[in-house]
Structure formats: C-alpha cells, structure tokens
N, C-alpha and C positions, 0 to 999 in steps of 0.2 A: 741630370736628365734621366741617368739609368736609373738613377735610387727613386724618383719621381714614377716613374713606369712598374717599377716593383710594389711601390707602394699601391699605388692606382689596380692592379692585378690581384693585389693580396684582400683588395676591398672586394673586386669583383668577387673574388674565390670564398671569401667569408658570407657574402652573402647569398650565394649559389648555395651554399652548405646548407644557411639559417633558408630557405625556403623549402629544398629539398625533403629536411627535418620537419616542415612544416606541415609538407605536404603529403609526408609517409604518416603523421602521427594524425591528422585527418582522416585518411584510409582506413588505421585502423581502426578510429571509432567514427564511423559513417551511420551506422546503425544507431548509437546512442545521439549523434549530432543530430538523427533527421526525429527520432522521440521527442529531443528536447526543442527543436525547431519550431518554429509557430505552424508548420504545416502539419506535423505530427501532435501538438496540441490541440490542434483543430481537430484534426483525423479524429482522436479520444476521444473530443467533447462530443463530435457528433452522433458515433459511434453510442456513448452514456445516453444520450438525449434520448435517443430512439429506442432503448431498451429499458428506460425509465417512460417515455409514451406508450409503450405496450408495441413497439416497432407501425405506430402508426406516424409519417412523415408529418403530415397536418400536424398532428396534436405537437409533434416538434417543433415544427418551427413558430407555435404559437407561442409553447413556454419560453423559447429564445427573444419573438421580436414584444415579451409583455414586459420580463425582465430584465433587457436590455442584451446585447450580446456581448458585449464583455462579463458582467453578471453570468451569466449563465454563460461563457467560457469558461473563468475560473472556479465558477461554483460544480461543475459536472467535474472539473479536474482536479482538484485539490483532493476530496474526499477518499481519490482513490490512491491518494498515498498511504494511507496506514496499510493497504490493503496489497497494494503492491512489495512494501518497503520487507518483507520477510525473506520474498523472494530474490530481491535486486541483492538483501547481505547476503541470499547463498550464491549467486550470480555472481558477485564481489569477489568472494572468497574460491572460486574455481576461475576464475580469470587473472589469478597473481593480485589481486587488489587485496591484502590482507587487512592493513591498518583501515581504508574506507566500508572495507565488509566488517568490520568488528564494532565499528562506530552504528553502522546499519543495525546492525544486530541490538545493540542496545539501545538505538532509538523506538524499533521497531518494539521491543518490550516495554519501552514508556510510553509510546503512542495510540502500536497496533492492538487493534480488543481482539482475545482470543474469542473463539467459537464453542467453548465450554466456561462453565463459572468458574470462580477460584477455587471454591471445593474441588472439582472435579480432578482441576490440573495440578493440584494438588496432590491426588489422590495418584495421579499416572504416574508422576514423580513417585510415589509412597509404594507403588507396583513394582517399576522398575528395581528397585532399592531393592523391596522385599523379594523379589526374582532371582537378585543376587546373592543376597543373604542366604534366601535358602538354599541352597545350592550345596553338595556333598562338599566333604573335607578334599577327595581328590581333583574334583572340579571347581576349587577353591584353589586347588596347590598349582596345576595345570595355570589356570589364567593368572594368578601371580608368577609362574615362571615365564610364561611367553610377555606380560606386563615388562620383565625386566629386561627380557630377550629384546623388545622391540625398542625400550629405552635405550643401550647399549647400541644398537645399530640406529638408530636417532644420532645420539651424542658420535659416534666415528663418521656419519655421514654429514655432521654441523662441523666437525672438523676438517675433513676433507673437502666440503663444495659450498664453506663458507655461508653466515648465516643468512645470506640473501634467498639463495636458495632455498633453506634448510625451512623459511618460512613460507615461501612459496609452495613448498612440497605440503607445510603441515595444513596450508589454508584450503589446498582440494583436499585435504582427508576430513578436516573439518568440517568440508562441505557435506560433503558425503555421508559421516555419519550426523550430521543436525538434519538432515534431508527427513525422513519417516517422523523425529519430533514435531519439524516446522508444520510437514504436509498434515499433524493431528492437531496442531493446536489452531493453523489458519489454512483450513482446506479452500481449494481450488471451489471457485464459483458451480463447476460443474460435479462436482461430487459433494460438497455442500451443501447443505439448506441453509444455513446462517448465512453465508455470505454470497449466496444466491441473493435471497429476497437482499442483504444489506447494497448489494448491486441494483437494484432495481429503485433502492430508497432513493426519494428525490434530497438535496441536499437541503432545502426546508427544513423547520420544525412542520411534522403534524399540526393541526388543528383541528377540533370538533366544531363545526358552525353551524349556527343556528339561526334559521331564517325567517321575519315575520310571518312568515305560514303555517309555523311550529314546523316543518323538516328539519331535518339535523344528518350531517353528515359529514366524515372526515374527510379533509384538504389541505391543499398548500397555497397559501396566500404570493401570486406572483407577483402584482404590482396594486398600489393603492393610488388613484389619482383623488382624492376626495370626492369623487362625484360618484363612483365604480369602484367595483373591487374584482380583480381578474383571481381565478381560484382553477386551479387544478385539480378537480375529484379525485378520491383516492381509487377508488373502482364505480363503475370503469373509469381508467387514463382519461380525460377531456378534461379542454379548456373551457368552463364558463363564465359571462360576465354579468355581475350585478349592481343593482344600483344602490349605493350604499346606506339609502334608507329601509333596505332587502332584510341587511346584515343585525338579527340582535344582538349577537354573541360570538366570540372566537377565544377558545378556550384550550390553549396549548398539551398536546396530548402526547404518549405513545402506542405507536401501534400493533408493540407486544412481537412484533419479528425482528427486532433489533435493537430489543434496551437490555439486554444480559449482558450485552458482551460489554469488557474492561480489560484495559491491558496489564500483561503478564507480571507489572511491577507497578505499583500506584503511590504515587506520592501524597497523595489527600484521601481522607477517608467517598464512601462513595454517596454523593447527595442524593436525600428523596425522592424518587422518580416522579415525575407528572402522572397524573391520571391515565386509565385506560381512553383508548379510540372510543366513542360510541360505532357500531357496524351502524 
C-alpha cells in the first residue's frame, strides 16, 4: 500500500518537473515562438505586402485576394530568409547557440546574395589582407605577441571552465567581430540601396508586357484565369485587369536593381541573365 503511494507521488513529482521545464523553456523563447507562430508570419507578410504596394492598403489586399492568400503568405515570407539568415547566425552566435549559428552562417553564404559583386568582395578580403601585410615589422611583432598571449589565456580558461563554456565565450567574440564584415557585405534595408529596393521587389519574376495597343510596360503577372490576366504594374504599385485577348506578349525580364547580387559561395557557375525591364 505504502510502496503504491510512493510510486503514485514519484509519478506526480516527475511530471511536475517535465512541465515546469516545459514551461521555463517556453519563456525563454517567447520571442522566437511568437516570429515563428502563424500570427507572427502573418504580421511579416502583411507588413512585406504593404511596402511591396507602395504602403497603399488597396493595392494590398488586391495582390493577396488575386493570388490567393496562402500564395501570397508564403511568397512575401520565404524571400526574406536569405535576407534575414546573416543576422539570425550573428543572433545565434551571441545567444550561446554556437553549433546553430555556424550552420546559419554557412547557409547564409550559400544562399544569401551579397550587396557587392564577387570582384568586389573579393577585393575587401584582398584589403584587409594587404592592411595587414603592410604593417611595420614592430606592429607585426606586437599582434603576434598579444595573438599568443590571448591563445594562452584561451587554452588555461578551456581548462579551467570546461569547453562548454569556453565555446560559448568564443561565439559572442565571434560575434562581435563578424559584425562590421556582415553589416558590408548585407547591409541593413535602411542604410542600403540593394536591399532596400531587393525588399520592395515583389517575389514574382519581372515581366515586360505588351498590349494589343502597342503599350509595353513592366509587371508581375498575379493570377491567369484564361479569360483575364490580373498584373501588378511595376510603377506605379496598382493592380490592373485585362482581358486576355489585351495580352501580345510577356516577356521575362530584369529590372537591373536586384540581378547583381549572388551569394558569397556558388556552387554553379552563374546563368545568363534575362533581358533588361523595358521603362
């Protein structure tokens, strides 16, 4: 009877614990749970919508109810992971998340397109280098000695606080100094121009289309029902509909503010770009 009572307590107490754990490790990613939450996906896509409209509500809620709303949930949110993912690895990597921020980091160089060409980043790499190079024989001697100094109290402090730590420590230094590379290679929306306008880009290809009237003008084809063709001007923002015997031509284009960028490591060489936009 006793041993029944013990048992029956020890169940309660086990899973008192398993909720508590549950319930502390919820707390502390409240933040990330409500991003990734459908209300926080929502929040983004509408948020994209509208700054892809020209912040005109109408012209939003047109391109949502022509492409459908799922369509146009996933399509305004997805695009903006390459654009995010630089940030989330240094993010990663100053929150103890080392092994998840180093995966980030090298996703984000297979995915994300830098804001300069490959020459260039190239070349910053070939600055840096040659910054160091030149540098005096005593300012040479200097950063080799403090280089060994800080290895040395690295190694006595991965001895002492065990390498759990030891890599926790090193991922906010990592952070810290990838910080000034990341902010030049994918600058912030607001001190960019590349990934300004690449934020405003609708997730569409381009189109140059051309209308039995001879006009021609670039757009994004939202929905085709065979009878209509719904198109989103490229400027200004508006939804128009046409009847699909309107339509001569549609003619996959770019529109020259956002076909440079390639990310920082390419596994295929880089295909022929489409044609210019016609203005």
């Amino acid at each position: 009877m006793d041993g029944g009572s013990t048992q029956d307590s020890g169940r309660v107490w086990q899973g008192d614990r398993l909720l508590r754990a549950v319930t502390d490790r919820l707390g502390r990613s409240a933040t990330i749970a409500l991003l990734i939450s459908p209300i926080g996906v929502l929040f983004v896509s509408v948020a994209r919508l509208l700054i892809i409209s020209g912040y005109n509500p109408a012209t939003a809620s047109a391109i949502a109810s022509s492409g459908g709303y799922v369509d146009a949930l996933l399509g305004t949110v997805i695009p903006l992971i390459p654009l995010v993912l630089p940030y989330l690895a240094l993010i990663l990597l100053f929150v103890n998340r080392v092994i998840p921020g180093l995966l980030a980091l090298l996703a984000a160089a297979l995915i994300s397109p830098v804001a300069m060409s490959r020459p260039a980043s190239d070349r910053l790499m070939d600055r840096n280098l040659a910054a160091l190079g030149g540098a005096s024989i005593p300012v040479l001697v200097i950063l080799a000695l403090l280089a060994v100094a800080a290895g040395v109290c690295l190694l006595v402090t991965l001895a002492g606080i065990g390498f759990g730590t030891f890599a926790r420590i090193a991922g906010v230094i990592a952070c810290i100094g990838l910080l000034p590379t990341v902010a030049k290679l994918y600058p912030l929306p607001e001190t960019g121009t590349y990934y300004h306008q690449l934020l405003r880009q609708p997730w569409l290809p381009a189109e140059t289309i051309t209308l039995s009237t001879g006009q021609r003008f670039t757009g994004y084809t939202l929905g085709d029902s065979g009878s209509s063709v719904v198109i989103l001007k490229d400027s200004p923002r508006t939804v128009s509909y046409y009847p699909d015997s309107d339509i001569v031509s549609q003619q996959i284009c770019v529109t020259g503010r956002t076909s440079a960028g390639r990310p920082l490591i390419t596994l295929s060489p880089a295909a022929p770009p489409p044609p210019a936009c016609q203005p």
